[in-house]
Each structure stands twice: as structure tokens, then as C-alpha cells.
C-alpha positions as CSV (number, residue, x, y, z in Angstrom):
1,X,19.4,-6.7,-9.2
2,X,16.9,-5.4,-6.5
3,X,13.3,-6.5,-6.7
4,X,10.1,-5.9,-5.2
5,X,9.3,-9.4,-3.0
6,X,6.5,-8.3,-1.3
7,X,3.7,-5.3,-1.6
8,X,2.0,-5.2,1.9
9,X,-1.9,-4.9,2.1
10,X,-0.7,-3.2,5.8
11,X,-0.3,0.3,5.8
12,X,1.5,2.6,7.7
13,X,0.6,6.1,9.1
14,X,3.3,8.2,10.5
15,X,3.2,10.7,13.7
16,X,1.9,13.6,11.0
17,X,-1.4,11.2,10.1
18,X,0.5,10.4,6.7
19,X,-0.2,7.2,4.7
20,X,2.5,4.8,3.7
21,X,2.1,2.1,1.2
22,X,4.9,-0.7,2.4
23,X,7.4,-3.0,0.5
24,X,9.5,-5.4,1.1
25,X,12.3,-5.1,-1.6
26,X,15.7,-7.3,-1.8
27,X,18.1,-9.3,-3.8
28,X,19.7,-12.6,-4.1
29,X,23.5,-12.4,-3.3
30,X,26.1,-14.7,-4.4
31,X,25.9,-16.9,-1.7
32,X,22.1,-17.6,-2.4
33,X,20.3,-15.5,0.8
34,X,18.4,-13.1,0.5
35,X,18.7,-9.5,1.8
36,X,15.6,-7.9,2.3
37,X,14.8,-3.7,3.5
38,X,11.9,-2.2,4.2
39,X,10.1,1.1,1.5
40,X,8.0,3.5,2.9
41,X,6.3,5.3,-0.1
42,X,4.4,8.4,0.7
43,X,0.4,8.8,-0.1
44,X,1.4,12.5,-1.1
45,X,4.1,11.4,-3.7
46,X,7.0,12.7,-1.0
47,X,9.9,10.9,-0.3
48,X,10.6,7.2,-0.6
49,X,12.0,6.1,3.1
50,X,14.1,3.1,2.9
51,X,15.5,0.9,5.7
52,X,19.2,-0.3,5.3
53,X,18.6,-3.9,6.0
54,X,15.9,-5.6,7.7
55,X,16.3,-9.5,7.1
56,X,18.8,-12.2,5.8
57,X,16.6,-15.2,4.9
58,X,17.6,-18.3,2.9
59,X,15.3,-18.4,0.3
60,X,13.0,-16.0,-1.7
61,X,10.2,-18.2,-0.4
62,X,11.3,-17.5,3.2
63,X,11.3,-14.1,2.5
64,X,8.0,-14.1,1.3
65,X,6.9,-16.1,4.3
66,X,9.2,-13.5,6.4
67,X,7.7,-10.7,5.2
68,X,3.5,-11.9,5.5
69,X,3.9,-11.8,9.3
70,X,5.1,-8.3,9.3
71,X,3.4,-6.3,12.0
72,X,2.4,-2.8,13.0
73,X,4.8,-2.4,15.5
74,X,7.6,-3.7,13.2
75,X,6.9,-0.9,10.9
76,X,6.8,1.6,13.5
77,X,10.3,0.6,14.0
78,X,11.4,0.2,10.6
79,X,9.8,3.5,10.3
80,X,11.7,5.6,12.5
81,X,15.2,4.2,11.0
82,X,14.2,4.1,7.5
83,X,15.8,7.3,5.1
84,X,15.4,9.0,2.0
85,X,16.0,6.6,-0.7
């Protein structure tokens, strides 16, 4: 089951000027890691945009710690190869 790790006090504005609330969602696989993606969720209500997979971390605490550092142009990034959910 997926869950929602980390809800980022960055946002994210896309080429249009469009605000982007960001989320760091994963899940705990059998092995124990984590797998972590990026969501993009629209100000207008359009579209979720989700990356495929953005980090394997060890812990959900690592995650967490993973995903505070998170910077602008990481979402820029994560932006541009993130699709409809």
C-alpha cells in the first residue's frame, strides 16, 4: 500500500505560471526499502502528474530525510518526466 511520506512546503510553478502542490508518495516493498515518486497536484484541480520512481531509500526515516532536501531544480526535473496519474 502506497502512502503519502512527505507533503512539501516547496511549490512548484510550471512554464504556463501554474502552481503545483508537491508529494513525496511511496511504499515499503518486501525487502524493507522504500520506493518513493514524485506528485504534482495542480492549483486548478487538473491532472495529477506523477514520476515513475524517484528514490530507493532504506528506511521510511531516510525517506523522509531524502525527501526534506528536495530542491527546486530537482522538481524542475521531476517535473518534466512526471505523467498523468
Amino acid at each position: 500500500m502506497t502512502e503519502i511520506v512527505e507533503a512539501l512546503a516547496l511549490r512548484f510553478r510550471d512554464a504556463a505560471g501554474r502552481g503545483h502542490a508537491v508529494r513525496v508518495r511511496g511504499h515499503q516493498r518486501a525487502d524493507g526499502f522504500w520506493d518513493a515518486w514524485l506528485e504534482f497536484l495542480p492549483d486548478d484541480g487538473g491532472h495529477v502528474l506523477r514520476t515513475e520512481h524517484d528514490t530507493l531509500q532504506r528506511s521510511r526515516e531516510d525517506l523522509a530525510f531524502w525527501a526534506s532536501g528536495l530542491e527546486p531544480i530537482y522538481l524542475e526535473g521531476a517535473f518534466a518526466r512526471a505523467r498523468p496519474a
